[in-house]
VEXDREN-2710 file (C-alpha; in Angstrom, 1 decimal):
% VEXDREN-2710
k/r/px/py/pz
1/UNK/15.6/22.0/14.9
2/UNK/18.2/20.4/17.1
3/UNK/15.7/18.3/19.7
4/UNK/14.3/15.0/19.4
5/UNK/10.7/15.2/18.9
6/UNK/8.3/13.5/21.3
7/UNK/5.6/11.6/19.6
8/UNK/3.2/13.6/21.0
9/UNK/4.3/16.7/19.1
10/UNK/3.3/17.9/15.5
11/UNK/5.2/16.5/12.6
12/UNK/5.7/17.8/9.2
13/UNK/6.0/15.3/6.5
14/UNK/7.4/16.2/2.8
15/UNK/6.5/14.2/-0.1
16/UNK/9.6/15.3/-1.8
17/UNK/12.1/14.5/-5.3
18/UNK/13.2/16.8/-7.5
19/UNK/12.7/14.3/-10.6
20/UNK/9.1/13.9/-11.6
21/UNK/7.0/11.3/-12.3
22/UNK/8.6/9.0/-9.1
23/UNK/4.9/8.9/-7.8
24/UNK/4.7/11.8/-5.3
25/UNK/1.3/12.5/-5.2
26/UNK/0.9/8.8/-5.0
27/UNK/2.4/8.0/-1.9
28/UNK/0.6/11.5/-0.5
29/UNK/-2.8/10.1/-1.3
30/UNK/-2.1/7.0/0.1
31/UNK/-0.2/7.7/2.9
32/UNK/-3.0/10.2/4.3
33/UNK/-5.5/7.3/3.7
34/UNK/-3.4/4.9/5.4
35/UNK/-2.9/7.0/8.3
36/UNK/-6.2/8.1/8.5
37/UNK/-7.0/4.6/9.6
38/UNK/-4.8/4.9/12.5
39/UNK/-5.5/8.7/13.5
40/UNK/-8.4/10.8/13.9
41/UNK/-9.2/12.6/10.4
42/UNK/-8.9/15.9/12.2
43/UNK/-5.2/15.0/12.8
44/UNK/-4.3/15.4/9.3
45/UNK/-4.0/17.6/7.2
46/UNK/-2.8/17.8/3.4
47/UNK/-1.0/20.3/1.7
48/UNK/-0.7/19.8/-2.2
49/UNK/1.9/22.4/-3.7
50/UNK/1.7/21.0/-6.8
51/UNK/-0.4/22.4/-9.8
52/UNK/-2.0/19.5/-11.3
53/UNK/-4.3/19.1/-8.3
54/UNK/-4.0/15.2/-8.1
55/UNK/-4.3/15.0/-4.6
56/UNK/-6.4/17.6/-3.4
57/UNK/-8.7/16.1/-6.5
58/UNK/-8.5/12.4/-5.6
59/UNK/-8.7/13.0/-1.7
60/UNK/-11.8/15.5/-1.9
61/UNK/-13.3/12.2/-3.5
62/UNK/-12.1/9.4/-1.7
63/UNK/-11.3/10.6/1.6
64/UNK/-13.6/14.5/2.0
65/UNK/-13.3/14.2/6.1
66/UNK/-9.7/14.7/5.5
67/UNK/-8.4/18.1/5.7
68/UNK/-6.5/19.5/2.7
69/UNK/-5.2/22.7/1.5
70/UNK/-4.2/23.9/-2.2
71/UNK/-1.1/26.2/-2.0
72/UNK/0.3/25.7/-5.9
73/UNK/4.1/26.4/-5.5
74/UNK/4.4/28.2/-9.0
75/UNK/7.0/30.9/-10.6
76/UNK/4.2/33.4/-10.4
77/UNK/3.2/32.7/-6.8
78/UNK/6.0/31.0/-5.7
79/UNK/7.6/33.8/-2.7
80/UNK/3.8/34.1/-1.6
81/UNK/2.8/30.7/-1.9
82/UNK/5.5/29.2/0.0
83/UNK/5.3/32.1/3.0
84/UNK/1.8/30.6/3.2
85/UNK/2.7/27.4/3.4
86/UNK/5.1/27.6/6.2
87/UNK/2.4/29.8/7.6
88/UNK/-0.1/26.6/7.5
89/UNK/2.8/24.0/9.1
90/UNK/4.0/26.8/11.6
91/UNK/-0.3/27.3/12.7
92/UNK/-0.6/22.9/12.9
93/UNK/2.9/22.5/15.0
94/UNK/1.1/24.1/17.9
95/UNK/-1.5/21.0/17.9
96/UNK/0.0/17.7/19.1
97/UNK/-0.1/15.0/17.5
98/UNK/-1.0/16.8/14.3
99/UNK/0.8/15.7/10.8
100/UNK/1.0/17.6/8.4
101/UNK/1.8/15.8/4.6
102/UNK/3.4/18.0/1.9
103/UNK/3.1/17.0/-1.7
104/UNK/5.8/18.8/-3.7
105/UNK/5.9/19.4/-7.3
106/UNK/9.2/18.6/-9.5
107/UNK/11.7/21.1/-9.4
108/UNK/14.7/22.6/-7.9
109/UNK/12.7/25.6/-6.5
110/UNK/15.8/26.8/-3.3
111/UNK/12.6/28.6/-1.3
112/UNK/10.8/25.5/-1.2
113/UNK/13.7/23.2/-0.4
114/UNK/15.2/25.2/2.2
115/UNK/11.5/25.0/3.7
116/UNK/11.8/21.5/3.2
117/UNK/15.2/21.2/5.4
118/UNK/13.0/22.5/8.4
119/UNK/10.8/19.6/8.6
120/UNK/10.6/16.7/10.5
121/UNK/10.8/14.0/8.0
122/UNK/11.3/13.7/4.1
123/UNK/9.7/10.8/2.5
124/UNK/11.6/10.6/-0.9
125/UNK/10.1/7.7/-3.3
126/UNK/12.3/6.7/-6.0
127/UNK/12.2/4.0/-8.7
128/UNK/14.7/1.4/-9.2
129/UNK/15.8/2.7/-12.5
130/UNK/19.5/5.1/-13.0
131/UNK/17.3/7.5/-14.2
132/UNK/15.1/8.2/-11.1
133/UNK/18.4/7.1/-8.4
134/UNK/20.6/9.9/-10.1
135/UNK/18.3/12.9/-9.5
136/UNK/16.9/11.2/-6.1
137/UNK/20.8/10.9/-4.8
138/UNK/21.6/14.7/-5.8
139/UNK/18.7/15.4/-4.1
140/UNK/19.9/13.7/-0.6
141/UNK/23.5/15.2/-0.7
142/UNK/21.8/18.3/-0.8
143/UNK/19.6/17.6/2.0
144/UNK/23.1/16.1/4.3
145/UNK/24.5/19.3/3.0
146/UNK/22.2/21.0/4.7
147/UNK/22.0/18.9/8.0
148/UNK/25.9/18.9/8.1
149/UNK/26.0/22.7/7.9
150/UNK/23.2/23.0/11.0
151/UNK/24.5/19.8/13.1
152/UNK/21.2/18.3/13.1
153/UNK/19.4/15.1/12.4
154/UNK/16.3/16.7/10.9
155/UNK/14.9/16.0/8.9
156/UNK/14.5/12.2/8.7
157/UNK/15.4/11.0/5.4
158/UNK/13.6/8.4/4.0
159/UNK/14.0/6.5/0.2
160/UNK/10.7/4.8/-0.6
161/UNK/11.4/2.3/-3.3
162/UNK/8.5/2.7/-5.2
163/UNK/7.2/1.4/-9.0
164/UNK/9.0/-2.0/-7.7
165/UNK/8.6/-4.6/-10.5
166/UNK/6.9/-7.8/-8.8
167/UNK/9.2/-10.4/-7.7
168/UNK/12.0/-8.1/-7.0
169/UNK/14.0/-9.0/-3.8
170/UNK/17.1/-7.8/-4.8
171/UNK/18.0/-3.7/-3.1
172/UNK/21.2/-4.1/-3.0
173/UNK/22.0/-1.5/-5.6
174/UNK/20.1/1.0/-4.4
175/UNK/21.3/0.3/-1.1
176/UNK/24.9/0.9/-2.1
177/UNK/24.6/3.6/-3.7
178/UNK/22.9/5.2/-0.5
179/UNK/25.9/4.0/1.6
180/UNK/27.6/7.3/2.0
181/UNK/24.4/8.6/2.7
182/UNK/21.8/9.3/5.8
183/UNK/18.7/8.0/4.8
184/UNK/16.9/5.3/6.1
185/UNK/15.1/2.7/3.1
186/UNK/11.3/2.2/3.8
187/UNK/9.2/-0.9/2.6
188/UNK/8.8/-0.9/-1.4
189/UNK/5.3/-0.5/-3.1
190/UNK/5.3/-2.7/-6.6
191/UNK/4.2/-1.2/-9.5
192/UNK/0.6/-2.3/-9.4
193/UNK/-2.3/-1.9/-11.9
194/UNK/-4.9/-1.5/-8.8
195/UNK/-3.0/1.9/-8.2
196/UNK/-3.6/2.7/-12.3
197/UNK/-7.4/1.9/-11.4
198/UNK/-7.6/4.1/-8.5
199/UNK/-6.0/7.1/-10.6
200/UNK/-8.7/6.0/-13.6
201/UNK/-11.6/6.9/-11.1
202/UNK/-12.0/4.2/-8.7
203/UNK/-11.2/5.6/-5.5
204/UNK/-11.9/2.2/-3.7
205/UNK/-9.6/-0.8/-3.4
206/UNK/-11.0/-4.1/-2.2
207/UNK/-9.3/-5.9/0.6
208/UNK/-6.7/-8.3/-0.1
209/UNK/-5.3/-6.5/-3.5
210/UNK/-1.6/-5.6/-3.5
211/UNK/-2.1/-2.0/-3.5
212/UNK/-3.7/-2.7/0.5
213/UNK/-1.2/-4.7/0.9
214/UNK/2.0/-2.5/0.1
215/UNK/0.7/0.9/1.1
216/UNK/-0.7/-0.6/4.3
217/UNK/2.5/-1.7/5.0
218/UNK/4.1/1.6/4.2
219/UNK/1.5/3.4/6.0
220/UNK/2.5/1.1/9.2
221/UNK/6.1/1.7/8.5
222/UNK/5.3/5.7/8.9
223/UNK/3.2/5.7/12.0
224/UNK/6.0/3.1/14.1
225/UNK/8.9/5.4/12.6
226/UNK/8.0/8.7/11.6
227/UNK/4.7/9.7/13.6
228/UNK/5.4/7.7/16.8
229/UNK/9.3/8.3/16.6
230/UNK/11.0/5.1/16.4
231/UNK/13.6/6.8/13.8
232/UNK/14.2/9.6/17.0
233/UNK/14.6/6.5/19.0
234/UNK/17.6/5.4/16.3
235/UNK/19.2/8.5/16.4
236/UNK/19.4/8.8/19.9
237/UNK/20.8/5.9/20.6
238/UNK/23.6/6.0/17.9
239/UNK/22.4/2.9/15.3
240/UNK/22.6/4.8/12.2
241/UNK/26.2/3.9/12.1
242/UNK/25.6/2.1/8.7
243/UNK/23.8/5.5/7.1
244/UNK/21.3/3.2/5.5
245/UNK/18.8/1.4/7.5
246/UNK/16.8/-1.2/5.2
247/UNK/13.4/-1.7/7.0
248/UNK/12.6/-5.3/6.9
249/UNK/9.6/-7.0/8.4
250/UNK/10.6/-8.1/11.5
251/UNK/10.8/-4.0/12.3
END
């Protein structure tokens, strides 16, 4: 892929890490729910690879007019699996304005990341902690590895600080350890116990709780940058000198 996207076109959006437990399916549930407020329903669709079922289960509960497809990216099934799912993004990148989010198991499975280097954007959510930032950066070098080799600027990278203790302010380790790196640093999301709640069986979240809060500003975040193409806008115009791009809220 080696033309801007207009924001008009289809966009393929991976939930992606290859460390667990970073909150993947997280930030897939409640990114489609966020951007369902913005979008028709029928203009997303979810694809969860990954064999727990957490977000097909949560989103058939919470959100069932959204569209969402199991494909479970497994050793077993893995060569057919993943020919089906580029088969599903390939049929939705003939329908514009269409987004497609990919949830993504753990893993290091090369099928699936090489799929993965084909998309538009890679939302990549990370903790705070050495233990989550040393898998997460192996995981971008191999994604600029990849752009490098093809000359290209897909797919957008993008770190989501997420599991943010409250009252941190301070990214400036994460942010140098991404210097030599092209990403682009989204708006965190706090570890919140509204979020535990929601995964306990209450699919609803009141106005005014943190959760609304930070995932409403995330899901903002996506729809300027990633579905409307502010980040092509960035590219374009040569301001990714710096590799990392903090959002901040004057964006």
């Amino acid at each position: 892929m080696n033309q801007f996207s207009n924001k008009e076109s289809a966009k393929s959006i991976f939930i992606a890490n290859v460390k667990g437990g970073v909150g993947k399916s997280t930030l897939s549930i409640m990114l489609a729910r966020a951007l369902a407020s913005n979008l028709p329903s029928q203009n997303i669709t979810v694809i969860d690879t990954d064999l727990q079922r957490t977000t097909t289960e949560f989103l058939s509960a919470s959100n069932p007019e959204i569209n969402i497809e199991f494909v479970p990216i497994t050793p077993a099934f893995e060569n057919t699996n993943i020919s089906l799912l580029q088969q599903f993004i390939k049929q939705n990148s003939f329908k514009n304005g269409h987004i497609v989010i990919i949830d993504t198991p753990a893993g290091t499975s090369q099928r699936l990341w090489n799929l993965v280097a084909e998309s538009y954007c890679v939302l990549i959510p990370t903790s705070l902690s050495n233990a989550d930032l040393a898998p997460t950066e192996s995981f971008i070098k191999s994604m600029d590895k990849v752009k490098a080799r093809y000359n290209q600027v897909y797919p957008h990278l993008v770190v989501c600080p997420n599991k943010i203790p409250f009252g941190q302010k301070d990214y400036s380790t994460m942010a140098k350890r991404l210097s030599n790196h092209d990403v682009v640093i989204g708006p965190a999301i706090r570890d919140l116990a509204s979020v535990r709640h929601f995964y306990n069986g209450n699919y609803k979240m009141n106005d005014g709780q943190n959760a609304n809060e930070d995932f409403g500003r995330f899901g903002d975040f996506v729809n300027k940058f990633v579905v409307k193409g502010e980040l092509d806008k960035i590219y374009h115009d040569g301001k990714n000198d710096l590799n990392v791009l903090p959002f901040s809220k004057n964006n």
